[in-house]
C-alpha positions as CSV (number, residue, x, y, z in Angstrom):
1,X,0.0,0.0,0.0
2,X,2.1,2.6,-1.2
3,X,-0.4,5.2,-0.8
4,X,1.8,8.1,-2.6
5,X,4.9,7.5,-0.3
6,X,7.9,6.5,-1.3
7,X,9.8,3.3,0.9
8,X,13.0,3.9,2.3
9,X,15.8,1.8,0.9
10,X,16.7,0.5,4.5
11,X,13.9,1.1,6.8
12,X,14.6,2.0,10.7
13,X,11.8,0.2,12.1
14,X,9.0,-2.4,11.4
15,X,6.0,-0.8,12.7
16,X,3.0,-2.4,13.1
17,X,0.0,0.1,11.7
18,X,1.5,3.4,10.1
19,X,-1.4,6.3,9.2
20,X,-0.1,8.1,6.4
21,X,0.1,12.1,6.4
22,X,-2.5,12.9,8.2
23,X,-3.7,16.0,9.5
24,X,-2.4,15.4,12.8
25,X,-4.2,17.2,16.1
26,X,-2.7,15.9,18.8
27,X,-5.1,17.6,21.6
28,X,-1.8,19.3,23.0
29,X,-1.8,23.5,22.5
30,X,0.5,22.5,19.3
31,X,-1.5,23.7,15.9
32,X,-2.3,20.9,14.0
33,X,0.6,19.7,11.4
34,X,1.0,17.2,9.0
35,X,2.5,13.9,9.9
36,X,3.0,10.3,9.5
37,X,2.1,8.5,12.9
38,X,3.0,5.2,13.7
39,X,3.1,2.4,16.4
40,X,4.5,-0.4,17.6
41,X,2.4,-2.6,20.0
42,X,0.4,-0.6,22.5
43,X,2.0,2.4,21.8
44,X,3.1,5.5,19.2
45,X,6.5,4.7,18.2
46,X,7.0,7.9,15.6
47,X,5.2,11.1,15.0
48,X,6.6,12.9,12.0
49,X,8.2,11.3,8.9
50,X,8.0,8.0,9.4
51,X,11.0,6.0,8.6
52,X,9.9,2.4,7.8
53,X,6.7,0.6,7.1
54,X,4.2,-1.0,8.8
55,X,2.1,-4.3,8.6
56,X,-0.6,-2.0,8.4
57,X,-0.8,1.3,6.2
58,X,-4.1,3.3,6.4
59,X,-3.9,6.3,3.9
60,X,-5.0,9.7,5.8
61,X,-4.0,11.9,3.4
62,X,-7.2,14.9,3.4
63,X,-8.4,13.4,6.9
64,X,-7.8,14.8,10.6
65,X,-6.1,12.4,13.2
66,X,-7.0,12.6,16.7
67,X,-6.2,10.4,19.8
68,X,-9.3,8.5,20.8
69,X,-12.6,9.6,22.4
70,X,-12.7,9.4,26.1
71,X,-16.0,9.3,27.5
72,X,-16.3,10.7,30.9
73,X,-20.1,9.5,31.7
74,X,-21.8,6.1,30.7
75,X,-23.5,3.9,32.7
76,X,-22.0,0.4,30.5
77,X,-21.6,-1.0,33.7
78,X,-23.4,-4.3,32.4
79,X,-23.7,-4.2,28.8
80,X,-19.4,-4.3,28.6
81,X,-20.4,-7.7,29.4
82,X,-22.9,-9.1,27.3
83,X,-21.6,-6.6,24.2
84,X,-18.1,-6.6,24.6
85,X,-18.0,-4.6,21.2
86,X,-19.7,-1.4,23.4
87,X,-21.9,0.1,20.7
88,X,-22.5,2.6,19.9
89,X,-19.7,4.0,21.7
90,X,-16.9,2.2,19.5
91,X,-19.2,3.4,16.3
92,X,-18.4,7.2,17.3
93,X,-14.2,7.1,17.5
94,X,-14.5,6.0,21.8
95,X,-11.4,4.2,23.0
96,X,-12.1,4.7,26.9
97,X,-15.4,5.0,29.1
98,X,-15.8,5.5,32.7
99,X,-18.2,3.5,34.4
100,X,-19.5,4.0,37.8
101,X,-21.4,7.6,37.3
102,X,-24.3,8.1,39.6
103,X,-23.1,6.0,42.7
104,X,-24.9,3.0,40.7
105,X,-22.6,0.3,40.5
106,X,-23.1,-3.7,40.8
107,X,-19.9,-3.6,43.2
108,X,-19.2,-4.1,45.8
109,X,-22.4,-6.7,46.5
110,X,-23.2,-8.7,48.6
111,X,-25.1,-12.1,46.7
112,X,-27.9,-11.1,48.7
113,X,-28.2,-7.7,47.4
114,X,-27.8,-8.4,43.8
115,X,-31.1,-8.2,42.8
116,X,-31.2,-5.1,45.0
117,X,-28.7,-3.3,43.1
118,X,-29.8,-4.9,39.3
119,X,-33.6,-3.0,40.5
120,X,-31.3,0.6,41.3
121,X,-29.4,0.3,38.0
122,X,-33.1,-0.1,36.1
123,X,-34.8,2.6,38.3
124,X,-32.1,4.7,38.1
125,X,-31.2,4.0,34.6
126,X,-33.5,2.5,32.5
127,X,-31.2,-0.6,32.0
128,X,-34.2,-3.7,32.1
129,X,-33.5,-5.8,35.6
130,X,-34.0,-9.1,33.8
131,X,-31.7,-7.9,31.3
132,X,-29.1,-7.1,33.8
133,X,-29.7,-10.6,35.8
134,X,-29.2,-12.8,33.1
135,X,-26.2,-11.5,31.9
136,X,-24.2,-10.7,34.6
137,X,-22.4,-13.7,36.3
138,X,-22.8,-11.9,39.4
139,X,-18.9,-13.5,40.5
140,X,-17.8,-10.9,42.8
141,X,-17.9,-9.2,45.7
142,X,-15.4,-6.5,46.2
143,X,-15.0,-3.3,43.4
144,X,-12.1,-5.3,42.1
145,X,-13.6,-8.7,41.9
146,X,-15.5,-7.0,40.1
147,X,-13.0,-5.0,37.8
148,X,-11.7,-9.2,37.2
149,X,-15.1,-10.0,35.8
150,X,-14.8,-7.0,33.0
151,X,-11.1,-7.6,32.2
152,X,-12.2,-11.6,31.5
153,X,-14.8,-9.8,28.9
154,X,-12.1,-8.6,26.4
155,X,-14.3,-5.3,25.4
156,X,-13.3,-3.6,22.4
157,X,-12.0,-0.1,24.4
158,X,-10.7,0.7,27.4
159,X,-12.5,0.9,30.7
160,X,-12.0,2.8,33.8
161,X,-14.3,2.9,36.7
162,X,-15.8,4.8,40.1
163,X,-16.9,3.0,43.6
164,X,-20.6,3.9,43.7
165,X,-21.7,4.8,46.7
166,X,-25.3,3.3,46.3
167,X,-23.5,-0.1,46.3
168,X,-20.9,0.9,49.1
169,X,-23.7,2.2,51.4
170,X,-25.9,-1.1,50.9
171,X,-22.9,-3.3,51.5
172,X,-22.0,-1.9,55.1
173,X,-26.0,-1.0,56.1
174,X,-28.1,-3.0,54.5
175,X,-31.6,-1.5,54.1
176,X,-30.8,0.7,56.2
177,X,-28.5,2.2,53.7
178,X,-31.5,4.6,51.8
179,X,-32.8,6.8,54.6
180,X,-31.3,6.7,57.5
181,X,-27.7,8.4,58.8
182,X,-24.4,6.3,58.8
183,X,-23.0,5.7,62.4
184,X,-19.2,6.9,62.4
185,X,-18.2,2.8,62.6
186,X,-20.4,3.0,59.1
187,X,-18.8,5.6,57.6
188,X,-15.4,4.3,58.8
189,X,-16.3,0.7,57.1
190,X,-17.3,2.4,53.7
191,X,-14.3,4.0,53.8
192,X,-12.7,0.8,54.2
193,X,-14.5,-0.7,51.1
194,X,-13.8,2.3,48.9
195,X,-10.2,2.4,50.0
196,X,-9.9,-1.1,48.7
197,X,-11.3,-0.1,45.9
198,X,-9.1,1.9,44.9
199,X,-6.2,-0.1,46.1
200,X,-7.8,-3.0,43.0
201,X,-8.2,-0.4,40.6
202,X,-11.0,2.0,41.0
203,X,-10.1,5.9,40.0
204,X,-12.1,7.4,42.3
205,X,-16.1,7.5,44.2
206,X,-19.3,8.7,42.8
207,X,-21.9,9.6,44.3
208,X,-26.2,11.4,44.0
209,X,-28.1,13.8,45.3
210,X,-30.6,14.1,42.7
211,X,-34.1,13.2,44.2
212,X,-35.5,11.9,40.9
213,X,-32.7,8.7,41.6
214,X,-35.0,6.2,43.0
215,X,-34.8,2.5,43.9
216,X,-38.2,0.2,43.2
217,X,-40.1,1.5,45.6
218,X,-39.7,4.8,45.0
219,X,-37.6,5.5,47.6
220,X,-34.1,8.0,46.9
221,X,-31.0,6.1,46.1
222,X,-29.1,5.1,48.9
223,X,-26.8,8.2,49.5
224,X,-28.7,10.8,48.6
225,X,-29.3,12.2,52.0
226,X,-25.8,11.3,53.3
227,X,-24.0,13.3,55.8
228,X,-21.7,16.3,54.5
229,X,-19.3,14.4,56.9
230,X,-19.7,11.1,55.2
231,X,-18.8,12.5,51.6
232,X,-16.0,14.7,53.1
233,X,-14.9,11.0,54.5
234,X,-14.8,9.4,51.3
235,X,-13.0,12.3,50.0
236,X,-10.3,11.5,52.3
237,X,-10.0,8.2,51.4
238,X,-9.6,9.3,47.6
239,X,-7.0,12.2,48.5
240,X,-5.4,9.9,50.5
241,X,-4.6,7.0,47.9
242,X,-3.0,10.0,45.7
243,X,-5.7,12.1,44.5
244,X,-8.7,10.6,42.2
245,X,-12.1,11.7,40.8
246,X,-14.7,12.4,43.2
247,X,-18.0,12.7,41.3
248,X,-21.0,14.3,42.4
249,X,-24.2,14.4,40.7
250,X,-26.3,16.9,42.5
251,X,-29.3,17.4,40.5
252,X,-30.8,18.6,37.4
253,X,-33.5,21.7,38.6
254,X,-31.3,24.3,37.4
255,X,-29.8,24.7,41.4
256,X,-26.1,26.0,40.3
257,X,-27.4,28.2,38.3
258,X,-30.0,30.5,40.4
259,X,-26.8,30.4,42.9
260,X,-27.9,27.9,45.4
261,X,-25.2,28.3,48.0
262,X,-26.1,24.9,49.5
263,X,-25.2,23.4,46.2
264,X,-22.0,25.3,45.1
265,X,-20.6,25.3,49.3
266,X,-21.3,21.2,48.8
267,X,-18.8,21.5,45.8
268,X,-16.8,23.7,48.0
269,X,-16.3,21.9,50.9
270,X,-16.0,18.1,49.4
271,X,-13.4,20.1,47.4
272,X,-11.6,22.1,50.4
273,X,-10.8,18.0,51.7
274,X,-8.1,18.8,48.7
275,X,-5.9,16.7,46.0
276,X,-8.8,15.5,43.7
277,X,-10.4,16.3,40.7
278,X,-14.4,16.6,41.0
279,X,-17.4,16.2,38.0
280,X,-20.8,17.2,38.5
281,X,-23.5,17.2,35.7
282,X,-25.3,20.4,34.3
283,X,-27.5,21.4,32.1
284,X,-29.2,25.0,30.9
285,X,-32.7,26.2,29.8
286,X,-34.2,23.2,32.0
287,X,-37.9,22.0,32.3
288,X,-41.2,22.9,32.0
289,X,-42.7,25.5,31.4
290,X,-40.3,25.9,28.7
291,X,-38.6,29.3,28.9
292,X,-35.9,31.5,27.7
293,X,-32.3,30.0,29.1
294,X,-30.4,33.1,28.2
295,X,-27.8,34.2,30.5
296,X,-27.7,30.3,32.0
297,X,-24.4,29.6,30.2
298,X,-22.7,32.8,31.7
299,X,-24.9,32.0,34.8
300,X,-22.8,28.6,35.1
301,X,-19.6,29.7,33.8
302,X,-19.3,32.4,36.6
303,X,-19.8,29.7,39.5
304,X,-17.3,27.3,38.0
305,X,-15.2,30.0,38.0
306,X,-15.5,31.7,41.2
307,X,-15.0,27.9,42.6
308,X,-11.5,27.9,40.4
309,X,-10.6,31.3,42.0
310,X,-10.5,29.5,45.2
311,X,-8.3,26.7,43.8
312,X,-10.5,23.8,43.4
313,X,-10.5,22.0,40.4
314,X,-14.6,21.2,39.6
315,X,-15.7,20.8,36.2
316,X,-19.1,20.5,35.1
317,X,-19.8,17.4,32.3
318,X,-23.0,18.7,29.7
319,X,-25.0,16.9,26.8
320,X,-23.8,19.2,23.8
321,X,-27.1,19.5,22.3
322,X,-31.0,19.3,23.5
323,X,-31.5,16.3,24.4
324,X,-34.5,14.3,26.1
325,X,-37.5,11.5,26.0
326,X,-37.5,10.0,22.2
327,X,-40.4,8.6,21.1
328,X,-42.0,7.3,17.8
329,X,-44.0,4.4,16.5
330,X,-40.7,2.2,16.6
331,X,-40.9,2.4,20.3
332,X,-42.7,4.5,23.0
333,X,-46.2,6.0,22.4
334,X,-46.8,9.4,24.8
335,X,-50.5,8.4,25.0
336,X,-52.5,6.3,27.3
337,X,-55.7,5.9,25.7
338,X,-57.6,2.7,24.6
339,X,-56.9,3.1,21.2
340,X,-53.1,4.1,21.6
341,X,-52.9,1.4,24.2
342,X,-54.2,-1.2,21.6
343,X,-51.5,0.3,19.3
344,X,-48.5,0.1,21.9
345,X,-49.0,-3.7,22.5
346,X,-49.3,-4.2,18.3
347,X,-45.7,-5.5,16.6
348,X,-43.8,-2.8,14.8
349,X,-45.3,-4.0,11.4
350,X,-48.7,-3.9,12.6
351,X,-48.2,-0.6,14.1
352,X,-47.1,0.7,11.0
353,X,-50.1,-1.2,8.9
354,X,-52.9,0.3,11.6
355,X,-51.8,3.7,10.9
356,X,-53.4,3.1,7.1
357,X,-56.5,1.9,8.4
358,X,-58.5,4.9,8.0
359,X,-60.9,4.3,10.9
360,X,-58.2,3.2,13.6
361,X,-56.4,6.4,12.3
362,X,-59.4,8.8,13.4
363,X,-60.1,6.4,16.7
364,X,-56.2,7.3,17.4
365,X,-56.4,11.0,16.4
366,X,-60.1,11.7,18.0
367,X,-58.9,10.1,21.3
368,X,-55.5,11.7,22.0
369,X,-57.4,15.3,21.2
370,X,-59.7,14.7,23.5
371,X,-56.8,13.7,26.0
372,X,-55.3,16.8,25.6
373,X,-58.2,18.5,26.2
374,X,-58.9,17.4,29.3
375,X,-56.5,19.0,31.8
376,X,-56.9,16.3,34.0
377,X,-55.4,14.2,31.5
378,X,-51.6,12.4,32.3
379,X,-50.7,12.6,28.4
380,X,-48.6,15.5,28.9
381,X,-45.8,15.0,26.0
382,X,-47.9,16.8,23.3
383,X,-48.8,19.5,25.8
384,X,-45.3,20.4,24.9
385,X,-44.6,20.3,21.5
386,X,-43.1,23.8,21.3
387,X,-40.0,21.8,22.7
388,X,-40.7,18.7,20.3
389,X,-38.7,18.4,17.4
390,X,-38.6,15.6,14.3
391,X,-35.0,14.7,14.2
392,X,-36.0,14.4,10.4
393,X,-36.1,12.0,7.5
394,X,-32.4,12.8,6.1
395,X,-29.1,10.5,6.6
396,X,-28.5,12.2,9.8
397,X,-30.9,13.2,12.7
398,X,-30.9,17.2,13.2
399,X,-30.3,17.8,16.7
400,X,-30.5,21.5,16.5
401,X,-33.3,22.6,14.8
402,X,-34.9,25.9,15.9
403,X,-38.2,26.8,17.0
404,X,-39.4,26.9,13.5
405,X,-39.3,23.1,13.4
406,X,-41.0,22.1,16.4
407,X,-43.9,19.7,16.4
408,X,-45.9,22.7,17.3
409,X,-44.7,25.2,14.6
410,X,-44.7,22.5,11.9
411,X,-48.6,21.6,12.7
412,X,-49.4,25.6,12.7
413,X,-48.0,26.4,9.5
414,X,-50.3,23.5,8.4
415,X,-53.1,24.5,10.1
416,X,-53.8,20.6,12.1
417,X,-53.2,19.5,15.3
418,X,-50.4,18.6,16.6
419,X,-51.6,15.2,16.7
420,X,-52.6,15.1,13.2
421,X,-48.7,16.2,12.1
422,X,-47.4,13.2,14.8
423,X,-49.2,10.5,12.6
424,X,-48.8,11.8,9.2
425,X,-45.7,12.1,9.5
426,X,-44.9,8.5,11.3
427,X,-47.0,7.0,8.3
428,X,-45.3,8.6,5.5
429,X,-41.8,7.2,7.1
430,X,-43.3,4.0,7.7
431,X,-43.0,4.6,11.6
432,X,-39.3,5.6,11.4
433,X,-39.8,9.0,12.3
434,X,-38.5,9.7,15.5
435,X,-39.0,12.8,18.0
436,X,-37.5,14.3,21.0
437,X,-39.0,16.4,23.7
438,X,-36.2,18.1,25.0
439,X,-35.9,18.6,28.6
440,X,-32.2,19.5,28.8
441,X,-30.5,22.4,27.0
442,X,-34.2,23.5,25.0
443,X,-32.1,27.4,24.5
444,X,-29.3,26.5,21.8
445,X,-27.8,29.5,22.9
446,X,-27.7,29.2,26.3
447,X,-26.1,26.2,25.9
448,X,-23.9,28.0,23.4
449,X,-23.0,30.0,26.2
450,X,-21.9,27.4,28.4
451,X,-20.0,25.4,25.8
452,X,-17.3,28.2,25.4
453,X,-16.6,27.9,28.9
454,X,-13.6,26.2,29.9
455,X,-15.0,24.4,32.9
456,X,-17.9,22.7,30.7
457,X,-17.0,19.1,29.9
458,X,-19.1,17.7,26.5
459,X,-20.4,14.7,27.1
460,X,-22.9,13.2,29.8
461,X,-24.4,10.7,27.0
462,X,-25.1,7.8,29.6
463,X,-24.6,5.4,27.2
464,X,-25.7,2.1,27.9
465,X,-28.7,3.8,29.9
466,X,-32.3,5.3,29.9
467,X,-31.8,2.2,26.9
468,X,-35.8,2.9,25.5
469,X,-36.1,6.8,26.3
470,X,-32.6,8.4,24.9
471,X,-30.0,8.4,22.8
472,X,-27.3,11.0,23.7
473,X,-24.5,8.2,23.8
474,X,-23.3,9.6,20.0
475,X,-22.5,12.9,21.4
476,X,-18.9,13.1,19.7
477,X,-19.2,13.7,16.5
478,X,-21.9,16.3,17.6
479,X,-18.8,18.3,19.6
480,X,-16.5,17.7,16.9
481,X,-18.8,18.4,13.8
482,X,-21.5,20.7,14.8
483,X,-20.1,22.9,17.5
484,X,-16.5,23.6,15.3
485,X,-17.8,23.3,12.0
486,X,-21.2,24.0,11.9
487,X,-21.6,26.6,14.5
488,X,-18.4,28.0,15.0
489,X,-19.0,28.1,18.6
490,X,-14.8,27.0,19.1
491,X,-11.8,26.0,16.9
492,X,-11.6,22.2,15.6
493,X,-8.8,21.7,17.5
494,X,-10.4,22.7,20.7
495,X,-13.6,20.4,20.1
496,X,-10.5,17.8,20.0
497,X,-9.4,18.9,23.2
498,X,-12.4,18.5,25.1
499,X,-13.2,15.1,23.4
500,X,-9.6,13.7,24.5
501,X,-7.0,15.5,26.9
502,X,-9.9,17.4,28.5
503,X,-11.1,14.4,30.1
504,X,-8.1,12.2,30.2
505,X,-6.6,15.0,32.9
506,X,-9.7,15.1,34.8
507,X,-10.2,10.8,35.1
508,X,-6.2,11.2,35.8
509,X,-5.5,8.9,32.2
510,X,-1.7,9.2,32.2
511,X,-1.2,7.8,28.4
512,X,-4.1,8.8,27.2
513,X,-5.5,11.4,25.3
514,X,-3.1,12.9,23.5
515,X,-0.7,12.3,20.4
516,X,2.7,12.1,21.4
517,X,5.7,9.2,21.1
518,X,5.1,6.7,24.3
519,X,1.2,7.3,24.7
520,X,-1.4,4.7,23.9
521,X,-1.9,4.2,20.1
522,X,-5.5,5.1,20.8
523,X,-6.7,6.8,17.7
524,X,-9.2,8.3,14.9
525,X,-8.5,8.7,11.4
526,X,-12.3,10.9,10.3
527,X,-13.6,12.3,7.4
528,X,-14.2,15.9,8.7
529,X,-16.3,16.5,5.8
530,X,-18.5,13.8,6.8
531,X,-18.2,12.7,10.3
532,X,-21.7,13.0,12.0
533,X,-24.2,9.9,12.8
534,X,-27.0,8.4,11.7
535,X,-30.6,7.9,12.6
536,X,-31.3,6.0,15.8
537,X,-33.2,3.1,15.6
538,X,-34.5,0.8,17.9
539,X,-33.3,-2.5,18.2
540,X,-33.8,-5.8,20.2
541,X,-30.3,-7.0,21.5
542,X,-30.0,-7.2,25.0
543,X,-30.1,-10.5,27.3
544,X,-33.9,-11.8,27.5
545,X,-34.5,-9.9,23.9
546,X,-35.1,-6.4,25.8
547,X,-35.0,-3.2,23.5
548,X,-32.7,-0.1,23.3
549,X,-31.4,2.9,21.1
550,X,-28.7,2.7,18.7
551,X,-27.2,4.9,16.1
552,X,-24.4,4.2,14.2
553,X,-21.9,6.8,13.3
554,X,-20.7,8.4,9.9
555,X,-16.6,9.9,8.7
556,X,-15.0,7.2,10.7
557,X,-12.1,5.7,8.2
558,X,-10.5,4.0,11.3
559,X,-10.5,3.9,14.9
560,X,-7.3,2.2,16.8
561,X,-7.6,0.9,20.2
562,X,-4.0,0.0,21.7
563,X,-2.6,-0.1,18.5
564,X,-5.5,-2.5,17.2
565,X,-8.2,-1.4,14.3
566,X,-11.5,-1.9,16.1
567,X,-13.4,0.4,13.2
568,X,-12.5,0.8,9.7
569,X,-14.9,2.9,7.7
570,X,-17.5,2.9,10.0
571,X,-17.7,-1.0,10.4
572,X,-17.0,-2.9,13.5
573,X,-13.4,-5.1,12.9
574,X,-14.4,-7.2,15.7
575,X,-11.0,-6.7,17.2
576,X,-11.6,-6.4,21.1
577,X,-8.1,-4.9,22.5
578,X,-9.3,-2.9,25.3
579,X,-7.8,-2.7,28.8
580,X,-9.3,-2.2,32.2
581,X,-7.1,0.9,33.1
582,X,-6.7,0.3,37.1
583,X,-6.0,3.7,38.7
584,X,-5.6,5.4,35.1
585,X,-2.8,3.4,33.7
586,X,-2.3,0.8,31.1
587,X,-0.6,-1.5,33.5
C-alpha cells in the first residue's frame, strides 16, 4: 500500500500500523501539522516522517487524526459484558469509558443484594432488571472482583471505573442504607471498602443527590441524604490514595445556576478535603414551562469559576445539544388511551399497517385530542410540543433545529393538530420517524453560552442507559462536527481537546489522550467533511431480547484501540483490545 509515499531503501523500524500524512491534532496546544504516525504494540513509536513501514498502512492523506474519544459519563456497567463490542460507543471514535457515574454500581455486592442493586441500575437508569440478571455472572464481591469480571470480557476499548456509593452504602447498612444516617463505625467501614477499591483499581467514588434517583419502591437512592461528613470522609480516602475523581451528581433543577449556596458550598467543601479532581453534571434552559435560558451559560460559567478562583478544580460534564425522551412508532407512544394502548401492545409492522386503516387512524387521532383537552389528563408529552422536534427523514438526525421546526410550529403552518402532524408524519416514514421532547439544554444558545466555557466538559451521554427513552451516547461527532464546523462556537482543535486530553486530565489517564511518542496508540482517522451519525433506531439485543437505542456513526475511516483497528470505515473489525485501566494506567 504505497499510498503516494515512497519506501526507504533500508527502513529503521518495522512498525505495526502506520497512518499516512495525516492532518495530525494531537489535543496538545500545538496547531495541527501534517505527519506520518506510527506504532509499535500498544503504543506511538513515531510522530513525523516516518521512517519504515508497517504491517498495516491506512492512507489519511485529506483526513484529521486525533487520539481516541474518552467518555467521561456512561452507565455500560453491564452491557461491557454481554456486548463486549460497546456500541454505539466504538461506532463514534470512543477508546475509553468510565463506568461508575451516579453511585450506581453492581460492586461491591453482597449475593444477597444483587437483585437489589440490578432494580437501582433499572430505576435509576433504564437498564431492564432481567436484562441485567441474566447477563451478569454476578462472580464478585469487592470493586475489584468485580473490575476481574470485566477484564475476563475482552471489550473492544478501554475501561475505567468509580466505587458507587449506592453499592458501598448497601454493602456496610443493609436496608438501612436509603434513609437513615451512617453511624461513624459505618462511615469508617465504607471507607474501608472504597479504600480497597481503589487499592484494585478504581479511579475514584461517585456519588447522588438528585431526588429523581429512586430504587423500586420509590424511595431515593441510597446516598442521597448522606452526611456532608460522610462525603467529606470518602474524599479523604480518595485524597489519600494519591488524588482521584470524586464525582457528584447533585441534581438537574437548574440549582447552580440560580446560585444555590447549598449546592455550590457542597462542591466547595467536598473540594476544600483537597488533592482531587471533582465532576458534576449540568444542564441549561431546564424544564417545563419551557422558557428562555439566556444568561444560563454565563450563569454557570461564573460559578465554575468563582469555585477555580478559590483553587478547586470542579468541572461541570454537559450533553452538547438538547437532548431528552424520544419517542415514535418504533418504540414509545406518549398516549394512554384505549386506542393508543391497543397500538402500543401491536408489533412494529402492525403498528405501521394500523396507521393506514383509515378508521383506527381517526379512533387514534379523535382520542388523543380529546386527552389533551382534558387538563386532568396524564398525556402531557404533546402538551409540549413547542420543545418537540422531528430529528427528520435525512441521513443524519438534526439535533438542532430551531423553534421553527418544532412539532408545534410544523402543525401551525399546516393549520392541524399537533396530533394530526405526529401521525402523518410516522405514516409517511413507515414509523421511522423519530422525535424528542427536549428537557435538557431547549435554549441552543444558552447552551452555546456554556459550551465556550472552559470548565464545561461535553459529554454526559449515559450510554448504555435510559436504553428505551434516549439516545445522547453519539455525542462526539456532535462536539466535533457541529459545534467547530457548523456553528463556529470554538476552533476544531479545541472540540479535540475537550473530546480527548480534556477528560483524560480530569479521570487522571496518564497515556491517554493525547498524540505524542510513548502514549497509547488510541486513535481516529475521520472524514471531517462527513463525520456525524445516523438515525437512531431501535433494536432488540439485550439479554432476555429487551430493547434499546442505537445509532451508528458516519466519517469514521479507522478507529485504533491500543494499536489494534477496532473500526475501519465505519464498520466494527471485531478486534476487542481494550484494557481495564486500574488507577488510570495501562498497567
Amino acid at each position: 500500500a504505497g499510498l503516494g509515499h515512497t519506501p526507504p531503501v533500508a527502513p529503521a523500524m518495522a512498525f505495526v500500523v502506520v497512518l499516512l500524512t495525516g492532518r495530525v491534532i494531537d489535543a496538545r496546544a500545538a496547531p495541527p501539522r501534517q505527519a506520518d504516525v506510527a506504532s509499535v504494540g500498544r503504543h506511538i513509536a513515531e510522530i513525523g516522517t516516518v521512517p519504515g513501514r508497517g504491517t498495516r498502512e491506512i492512507d489519511a492523506s485529506d483526513r484529521i487524526v486525533t487520539p481516541g474519544f474518552i467518555d467521561g459519563h456512561t452507565h455500560l456497567d453491564a452491557q461491557i459484558v454481554w456486548d463486549p463490542q460497546v456500541t454505539p460507543s466504538t461506532q463514534h471514535g470512543v477508546t475509553t469509558v468510565l463506568l461508575g457515574n451516579c453511585g450506581v454500581t453492581f460492586a461491591p455486592c453482597r449475593p444477597e443484594h444483587r437483585e437489589t442493586l440490578a432494580g437501582m441500575m433499572e430505576t435509576v437508569e433504564d437498564i431492564p432488571k432481567r436484562a441485567i440478571m441474566a447477563g451478569l455472572s454476578w462472580q464478585w464481591d469487592e470493586y475489584g472482583d468485580y473490575l476481574d469480571h470485566l477484564e475476563a470480557a475482552r471489550p473492544a476499548v478501554n475501561v475505567v471505573g468509580l466505587v458507587g456509593h449506592c453499592a458501598v452504602r448497601y454493602y456496610v447498612m443493609g436496608e438501612r442504607a436509603v434513609d437513615q444516617p451512617a453511624t461513624p463505625q459505618e462511615i469508617e467501614q465504607m471507607a474501608a471498602l472504597v479504600r480497597r477499591a481503589l487499592d484494585r483499581g478504581a479511579i475514584g467514588f461517585s456519588t447522588s443527590r438528585v431526588e429523581g434517583h429512586r430504587i423500586p419502591d420509590g424511595r431515593p437512592v441510597p446516598g442521597t441524604y448522606a452526611s456532608e461528613a460522610e462525603l467529606c470522609r470518602m474524599a479523604e480516602v480518595v485524597r489519600d490514595h494519591g488524588g482521584g475523581l470524586m464525582q457528584l451528581v447533585l441534581g438537574i433543577e437548574g440549582d447552580l445556576i440560580r446560585g444555590d449556596n447549598r449546592v455550590t458550598d457542597l462542591l466547595r467543601k467536598v473540594a476544600a478535603v483537597g488533592g482531587n479532581r471533582l465532576m458534576t453534571n449540568t444542564s441549561v434552559a431546564i424544564g417545563w414551562p419551557r422558557r428562555d435560558g439566556a444568561g444560563d451559560g454565563a450563569a454557570l460559567h461564573g460559578r465554575f469559576a468563582q469555585l477555580a478562583a478559590e483553587g478547586h478544580d470542579v468541572t461541570g460534564g454537559c450533553i452538547p445539544r438538547g437532548a431528552g425522551y424520544l419517542f415514535g412508532l418504533c418504540n414509545e407512544l406518549p398516549m394512554r388511551t384505549p386506542a393508543w394502548d391497543a397500538l402500543r401492545a401491536m408489533p412494529f409492522d402492525a403498528r405501521v399497517a394500523a396507521l393506514g386503516d383509515a378508521a383506527f387512524h381517526a379512533r387514534l387521532a379523535a382520542e388523543a385530542k380529546a386527552a389533551l383537552a382534558d387538563s386532568t389528563s396524564r398525556n402531557g408529552v404533546f402538551h409540549r410540543a413547542a420543545a418537540v422536534f422531528w430529528l427528520g427523514d435525512g441521513e443524519q438526525p438534526d439535533w438542532s433545529a430551531d423553534d421553527s421546526q418544532s412539532l408545534a410550529a410544523l402543525a401551525a403552518a399546516r393549520g392541524e393538530h399537533v396530533i394530526d402532524t405526529f401521525l402523518r408524519i410516522s405514516r409517511a416514514s413507515k414509523g421511522k420517524a423519530i422525535f424528542v421532547l427536549r428537557v435538557f439544554n431547549g435554549d441552543l444558545g444558552a447552551l452555546d453560552e456554556w459550551m465556550r466555557s472552559e470548565h464545561c466538559l461535553p459529554g454526559l451521554g449515559d450510554a448504555g442507559a435510559h436504553v428505551g427513552q434516549v439516545m445522547a451516547a453519539t455525542f462526539a461527532p456532535h462536539v466535533l462536527g457541529y459545534w467547530p464546523r457548523d456553528r463556529g462556537t470554538y476552533s476544531l482543535a479545541e472540540g479535540v481537546r475537550r473530546l480527548t486530553s480534556m477528560p483524560a486530565r480530569i479521570l487522571g489517564l496518564r497515556d491517554r489522550g493525547t498524540l505524542a511518542v510513548g502514549m497509547a496508540a488510541d486513535v481516529n482517522v475521520i472524514d471531517y467533511a462527513r463525520v456525524g451519525q445516523g438515525q437512531p433506531h431501535y433494536v432488540h439485543d439485550l439479554p432476555t431480547g429487551a430493547g434499546r437505542y442505537t445509532q451508528p456513526g458516519r466519517g469514521f475511516d479507522a478507529t485504533l484501540c491500543n494499536g489494534v483497528l477496532v473500526l475501519e470505515h465505519d464498520q466494527l473489525t471485531g478486534q476487542r483490545p481494550g484494557l481495564v485501566l486500574r488507577n488510570g494506567r495501562t498497567g
